[in-house]
DSSP file (Angstrom, degrees, kcal/mol; ACC not computed):
  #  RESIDUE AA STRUCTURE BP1 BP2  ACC     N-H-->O    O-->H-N    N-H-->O    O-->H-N    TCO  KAPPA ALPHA  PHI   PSI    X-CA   Y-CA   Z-CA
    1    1 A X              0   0    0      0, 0.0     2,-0.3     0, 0.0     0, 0.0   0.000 360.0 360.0 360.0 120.8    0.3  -39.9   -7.7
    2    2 A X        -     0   0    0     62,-0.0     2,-0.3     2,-0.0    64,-0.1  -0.684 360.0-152.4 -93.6 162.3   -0.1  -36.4   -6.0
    3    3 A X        -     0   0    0     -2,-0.3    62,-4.3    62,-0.3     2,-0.5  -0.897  12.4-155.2 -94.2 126.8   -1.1  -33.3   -7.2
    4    4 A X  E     -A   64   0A   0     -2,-0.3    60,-0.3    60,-0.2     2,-0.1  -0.926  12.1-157.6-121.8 121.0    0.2  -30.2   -5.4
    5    5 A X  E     -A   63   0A   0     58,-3.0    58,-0.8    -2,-0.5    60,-0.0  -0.432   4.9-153.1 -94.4-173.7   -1.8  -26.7   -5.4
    6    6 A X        +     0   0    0     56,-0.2     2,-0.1    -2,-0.1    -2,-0.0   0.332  19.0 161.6-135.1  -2.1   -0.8  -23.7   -5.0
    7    7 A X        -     0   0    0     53,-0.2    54,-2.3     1,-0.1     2,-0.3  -0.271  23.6-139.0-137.2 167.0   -1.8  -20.0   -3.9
    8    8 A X  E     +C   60   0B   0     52,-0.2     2,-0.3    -2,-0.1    52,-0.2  -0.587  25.8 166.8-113.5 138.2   -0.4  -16.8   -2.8
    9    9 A X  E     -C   59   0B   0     50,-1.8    50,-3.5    -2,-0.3     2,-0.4  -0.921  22.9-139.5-136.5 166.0   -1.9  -15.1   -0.2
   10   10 A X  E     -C   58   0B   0     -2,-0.3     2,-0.3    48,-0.2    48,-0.3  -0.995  16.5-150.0-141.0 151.1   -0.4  -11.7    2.1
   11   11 A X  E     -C   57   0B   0     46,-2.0    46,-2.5    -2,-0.4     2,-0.6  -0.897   8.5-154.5-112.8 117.8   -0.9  -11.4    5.7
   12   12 A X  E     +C   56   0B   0     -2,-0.3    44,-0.2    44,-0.1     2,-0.1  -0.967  18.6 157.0-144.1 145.2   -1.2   -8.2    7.8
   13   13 A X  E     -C   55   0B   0     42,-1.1    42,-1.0    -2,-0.6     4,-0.1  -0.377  37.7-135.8-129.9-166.4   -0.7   -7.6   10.6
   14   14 A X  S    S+     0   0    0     40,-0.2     3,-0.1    -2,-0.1    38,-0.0   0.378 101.1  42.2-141.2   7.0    0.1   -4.6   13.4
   15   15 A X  S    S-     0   0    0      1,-0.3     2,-0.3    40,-0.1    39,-0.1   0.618 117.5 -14.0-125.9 -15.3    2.6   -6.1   15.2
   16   16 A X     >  -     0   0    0     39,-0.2     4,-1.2     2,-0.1    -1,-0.3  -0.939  52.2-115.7-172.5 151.2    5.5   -8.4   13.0
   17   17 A X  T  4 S+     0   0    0     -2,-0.3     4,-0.4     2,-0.2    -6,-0.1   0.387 119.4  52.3 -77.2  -4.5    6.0   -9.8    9.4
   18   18 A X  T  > S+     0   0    0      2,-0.1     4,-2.0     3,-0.1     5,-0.2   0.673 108.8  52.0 -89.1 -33.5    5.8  -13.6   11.3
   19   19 A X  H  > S+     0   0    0      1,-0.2     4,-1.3     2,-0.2    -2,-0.2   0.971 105.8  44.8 -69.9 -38.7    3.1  -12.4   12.6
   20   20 A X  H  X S+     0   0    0     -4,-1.2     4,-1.7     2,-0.2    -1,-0.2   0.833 114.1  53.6 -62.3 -33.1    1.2  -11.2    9.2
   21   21 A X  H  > S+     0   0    0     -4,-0.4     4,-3.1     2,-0.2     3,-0.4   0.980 110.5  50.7 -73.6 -47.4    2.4  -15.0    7.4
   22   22 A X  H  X S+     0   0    0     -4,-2.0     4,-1.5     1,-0.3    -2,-0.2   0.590 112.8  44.3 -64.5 -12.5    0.5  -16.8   10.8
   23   23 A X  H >X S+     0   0    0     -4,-1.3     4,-1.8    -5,-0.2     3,-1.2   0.989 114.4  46.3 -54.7 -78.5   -2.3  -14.8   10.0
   24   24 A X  H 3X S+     0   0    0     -4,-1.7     4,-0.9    -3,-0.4    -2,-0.2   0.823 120.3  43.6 -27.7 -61.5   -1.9  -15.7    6.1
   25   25 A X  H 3X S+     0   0    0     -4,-3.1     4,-1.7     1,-0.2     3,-0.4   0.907 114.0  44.9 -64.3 -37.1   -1.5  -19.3    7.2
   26   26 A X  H <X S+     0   0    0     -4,-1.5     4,-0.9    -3,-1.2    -2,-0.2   0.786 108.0  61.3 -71.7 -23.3   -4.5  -19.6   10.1
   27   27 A X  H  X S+     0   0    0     -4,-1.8     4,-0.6     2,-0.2    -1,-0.2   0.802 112.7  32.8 -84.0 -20.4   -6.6  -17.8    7.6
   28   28 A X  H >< S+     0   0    0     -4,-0.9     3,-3.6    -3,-0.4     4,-0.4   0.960 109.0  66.3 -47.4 -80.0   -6.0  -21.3    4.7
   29   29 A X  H >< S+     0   0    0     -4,-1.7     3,-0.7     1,-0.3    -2,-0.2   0.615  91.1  58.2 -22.3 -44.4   -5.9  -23.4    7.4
   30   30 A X  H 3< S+     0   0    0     -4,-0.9    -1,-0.3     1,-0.3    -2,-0.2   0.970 129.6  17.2 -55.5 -50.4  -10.1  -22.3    8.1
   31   31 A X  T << S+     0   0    0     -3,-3.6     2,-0.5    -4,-0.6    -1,-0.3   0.026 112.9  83.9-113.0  37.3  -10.7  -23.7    4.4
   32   32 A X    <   -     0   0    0     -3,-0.7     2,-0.4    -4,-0.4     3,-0.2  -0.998  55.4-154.5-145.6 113.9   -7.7  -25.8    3.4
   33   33 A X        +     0   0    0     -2,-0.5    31,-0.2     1,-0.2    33,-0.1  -0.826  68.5   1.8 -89.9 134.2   -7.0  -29.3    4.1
   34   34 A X  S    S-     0   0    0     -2,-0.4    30,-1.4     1,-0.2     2,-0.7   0.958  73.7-174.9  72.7  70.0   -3.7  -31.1    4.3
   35   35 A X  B     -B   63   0A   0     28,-0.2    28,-0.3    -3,-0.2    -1,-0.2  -0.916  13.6-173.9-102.1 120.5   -1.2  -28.1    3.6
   36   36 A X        +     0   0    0     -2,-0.7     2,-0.3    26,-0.6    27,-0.2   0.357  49.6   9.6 -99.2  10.6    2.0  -29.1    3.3
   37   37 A X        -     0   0    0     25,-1.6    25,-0.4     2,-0.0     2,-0.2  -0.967  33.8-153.3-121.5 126.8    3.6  -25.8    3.1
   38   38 A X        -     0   0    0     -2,-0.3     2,-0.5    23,-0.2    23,-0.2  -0.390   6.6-172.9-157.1 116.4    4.6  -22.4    3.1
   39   39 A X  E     -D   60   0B   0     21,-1.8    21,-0.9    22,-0.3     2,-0.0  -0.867  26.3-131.7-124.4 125.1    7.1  -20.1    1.5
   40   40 A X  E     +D   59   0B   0     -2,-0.5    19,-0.2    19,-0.2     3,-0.1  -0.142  24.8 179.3 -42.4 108.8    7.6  -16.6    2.4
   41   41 A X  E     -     0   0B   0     17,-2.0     2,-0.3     1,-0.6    18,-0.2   0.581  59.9 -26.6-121.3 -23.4    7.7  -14.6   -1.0
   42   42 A X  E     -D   58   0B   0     16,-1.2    16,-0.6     2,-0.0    -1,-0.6  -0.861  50.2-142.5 174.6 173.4    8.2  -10.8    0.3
   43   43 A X  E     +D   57   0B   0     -2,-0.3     2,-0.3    14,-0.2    14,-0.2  -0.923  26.0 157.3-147.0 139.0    7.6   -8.3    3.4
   44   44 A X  E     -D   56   0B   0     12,-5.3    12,-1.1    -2,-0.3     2,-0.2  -0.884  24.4-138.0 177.8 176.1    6.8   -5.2    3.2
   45   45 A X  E     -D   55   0B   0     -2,-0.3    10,-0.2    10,-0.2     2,-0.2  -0.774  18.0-126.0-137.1 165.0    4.9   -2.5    5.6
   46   46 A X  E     -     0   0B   0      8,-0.8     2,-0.5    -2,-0.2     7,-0.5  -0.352  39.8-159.3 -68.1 135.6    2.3    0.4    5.4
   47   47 A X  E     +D   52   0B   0      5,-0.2     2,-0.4    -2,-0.2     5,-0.2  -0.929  15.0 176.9-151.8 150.3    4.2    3.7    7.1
   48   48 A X  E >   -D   51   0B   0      3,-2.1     3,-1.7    -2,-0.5    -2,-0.0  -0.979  65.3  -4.6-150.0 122.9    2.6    6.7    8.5
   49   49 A X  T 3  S-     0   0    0     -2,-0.4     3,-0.1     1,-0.2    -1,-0.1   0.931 132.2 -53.2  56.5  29.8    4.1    9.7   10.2
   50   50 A X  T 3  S+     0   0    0      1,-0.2    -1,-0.2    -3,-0.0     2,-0.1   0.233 121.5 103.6  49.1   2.6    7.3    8.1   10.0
   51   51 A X  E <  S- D   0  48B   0     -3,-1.7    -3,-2.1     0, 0.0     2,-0.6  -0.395  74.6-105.9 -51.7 146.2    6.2    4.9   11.6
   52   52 A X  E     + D   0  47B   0     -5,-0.2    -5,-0.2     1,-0.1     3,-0.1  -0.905  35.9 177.1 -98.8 142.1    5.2    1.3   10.4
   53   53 A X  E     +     0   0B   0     -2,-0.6     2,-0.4    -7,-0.5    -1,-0.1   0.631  56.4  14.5 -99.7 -45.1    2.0    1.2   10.5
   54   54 A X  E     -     0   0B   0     -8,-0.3     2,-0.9   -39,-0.1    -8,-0.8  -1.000  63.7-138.3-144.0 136.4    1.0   -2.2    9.2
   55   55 A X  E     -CD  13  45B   0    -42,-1.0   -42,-1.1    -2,-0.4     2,-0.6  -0.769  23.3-173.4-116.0  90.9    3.3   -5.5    8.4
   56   56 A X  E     -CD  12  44B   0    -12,-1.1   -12,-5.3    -2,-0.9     2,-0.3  -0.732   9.1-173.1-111.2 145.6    2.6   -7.4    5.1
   57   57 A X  E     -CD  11  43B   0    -46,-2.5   -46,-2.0    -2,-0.6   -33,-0.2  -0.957  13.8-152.8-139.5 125.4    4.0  -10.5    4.2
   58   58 A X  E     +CD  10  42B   0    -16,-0.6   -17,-2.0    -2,-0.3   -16,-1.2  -0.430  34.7 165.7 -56.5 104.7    3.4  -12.2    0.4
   59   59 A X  E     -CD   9  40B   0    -50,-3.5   -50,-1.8   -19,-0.2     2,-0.5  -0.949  32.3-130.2-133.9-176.3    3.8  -15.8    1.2
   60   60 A X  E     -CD   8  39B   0    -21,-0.9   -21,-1.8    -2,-0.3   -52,-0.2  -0.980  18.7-152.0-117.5 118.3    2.8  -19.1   -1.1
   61   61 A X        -     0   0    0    -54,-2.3   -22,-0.3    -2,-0.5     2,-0.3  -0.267   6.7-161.3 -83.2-170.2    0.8  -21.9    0.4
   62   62 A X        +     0   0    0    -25,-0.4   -25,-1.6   -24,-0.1   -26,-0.6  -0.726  14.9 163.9-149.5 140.1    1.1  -25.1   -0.8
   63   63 A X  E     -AB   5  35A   0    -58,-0.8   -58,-3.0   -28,-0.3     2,-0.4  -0.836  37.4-108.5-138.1 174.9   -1.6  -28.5   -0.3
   64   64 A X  E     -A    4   0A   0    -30,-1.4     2,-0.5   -60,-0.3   -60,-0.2  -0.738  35.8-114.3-118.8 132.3   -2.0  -31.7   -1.9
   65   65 A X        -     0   0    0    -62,-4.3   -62,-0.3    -2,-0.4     2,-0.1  -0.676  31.2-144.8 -70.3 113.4   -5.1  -32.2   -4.2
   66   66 A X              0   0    0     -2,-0.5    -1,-0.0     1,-0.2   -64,-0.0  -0.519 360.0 360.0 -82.8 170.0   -7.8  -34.9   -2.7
   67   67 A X              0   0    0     -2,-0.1    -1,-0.2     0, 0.0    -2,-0.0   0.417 360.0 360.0-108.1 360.0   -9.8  -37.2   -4.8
């Protein structure tokens, strides 16, 4: 039987909101085995001078528990 964890990370970036989850995701990935997931939970940006400045995106990882 598996067990599926869970946790929410946001990702930012200075160029895209795909780019800020592949951040969010390479940055699991370093300490995270066997993730079988990921779902995209909100965007939103930093803005400055009428500019975006910064691009975050809220996603949810998800991996299977080893024994």
């Amino acid at each position: 039987m598996a067990v599926i964890k869970t946790i929410e990370l946001v990702g930012v970036s200075s160029e895209s909101w795909r780019d800020a989850a592949n951040r969010a995701l390479a940055e699991a990935s370093s300490t995270i085995r066997g993730i079988t997931g990921m779902d995209v939970l909100d965007t939103s940006c930093s803005v400055e001078d009428g500019r975006i400045t910064e691009y975050l995106t809220h996603v949810r990882i998800s991996f299977r528990i080893e024994r």
